[in-house]
N, C-alpha and C positions, 0 to 999 in steps of 0.2 A: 669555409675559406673566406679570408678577406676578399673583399667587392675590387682594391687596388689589384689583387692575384690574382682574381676571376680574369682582372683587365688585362693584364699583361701572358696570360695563358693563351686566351683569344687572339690578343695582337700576335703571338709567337706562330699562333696555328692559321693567322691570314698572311706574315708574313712566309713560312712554308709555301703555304697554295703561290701565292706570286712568284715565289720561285721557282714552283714546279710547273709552275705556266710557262716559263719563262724557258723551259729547259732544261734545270739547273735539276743535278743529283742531290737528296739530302742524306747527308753520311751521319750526323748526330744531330739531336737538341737536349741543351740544355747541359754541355759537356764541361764537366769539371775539373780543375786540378787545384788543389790544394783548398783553398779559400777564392779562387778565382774560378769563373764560368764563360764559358762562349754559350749565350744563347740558339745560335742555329752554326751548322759549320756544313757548307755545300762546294758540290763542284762544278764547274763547267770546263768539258774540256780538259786542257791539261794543269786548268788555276783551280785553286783550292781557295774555298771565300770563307773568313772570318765575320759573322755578321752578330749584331747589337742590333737588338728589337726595341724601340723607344716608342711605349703606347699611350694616351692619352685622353681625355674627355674634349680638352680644349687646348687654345691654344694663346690662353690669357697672357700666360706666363712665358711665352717663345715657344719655337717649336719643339716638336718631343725629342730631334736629334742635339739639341743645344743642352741638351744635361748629360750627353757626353764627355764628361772632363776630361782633362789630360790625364787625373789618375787610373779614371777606369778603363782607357786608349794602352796605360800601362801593362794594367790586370791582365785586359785582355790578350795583347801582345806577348804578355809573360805564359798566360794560358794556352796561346797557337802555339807558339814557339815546344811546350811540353809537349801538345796534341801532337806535331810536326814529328818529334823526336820519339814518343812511344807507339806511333801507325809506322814510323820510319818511311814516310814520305816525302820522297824530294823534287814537288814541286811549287811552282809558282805562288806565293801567296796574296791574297788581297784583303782587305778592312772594308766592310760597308755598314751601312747603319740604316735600318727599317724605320721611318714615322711613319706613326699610323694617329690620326685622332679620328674617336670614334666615339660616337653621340650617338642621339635618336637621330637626328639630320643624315647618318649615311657613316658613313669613313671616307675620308681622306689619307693616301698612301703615297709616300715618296720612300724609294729608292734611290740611296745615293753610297754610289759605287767609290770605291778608293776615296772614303770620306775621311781615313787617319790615316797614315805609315809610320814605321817601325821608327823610331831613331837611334840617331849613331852614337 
């Protein structure tokens, strides 16, 4: 396996743990439709979270959640929206996005909740 997919396997299975610290149910990783993927899809409570794992070595280049484009805010929104529609659940949704950069120095982890919304 690529050393980048080693990295971002790992980030997906630290951002996991943080949310199961956190309280949060995980109902999928790695949930697909079509050509689009949601990385982790968790709940709390009566909100259903749409999450993007963004992993990293460094942080030369900006942070790991800043290569979030508007396209893949798209994908993924186009991705919830299917998950939404074939679990036939009708609750609350939210977008958050996992940086992780992680070196031999340690990791560093942000969580940041309602980091996109849906547009109209």
């Amino acid at each position: 396996m690529a050393q980048h997919n080693q990295l971002g396997e790992q980030g997906e299975s630290t951002a996991a743990d943080l949310l199961l610290g956190k309280g949060y149910t995980i109902l999928d990783q790695n949930w697909r439709s079509g050509r689009n993927e949601i990385d982790l899809v968790a709940r709390t409570g009566e909100m259903i979270v749409f999450v993007e794992v963004k992993t990293r070595t460094t942080d030369v280049h900006g942070e790991p959640s800043e290569a979030v484009t508007r396209r893949q805010q798209s994908r993924i929104i186009r991705a919830a929206n299917d998950y939404l529609e074939k679990k036939q659940l009708l609750l609350e949704a939210r977008f958050d996005i996992i940086s992780i950069i992680k070196n031999r120095g340690g990791e560093r982890i942000e969580h940041i909740e309602d980091a996109f919304f849906p547009l109209a």
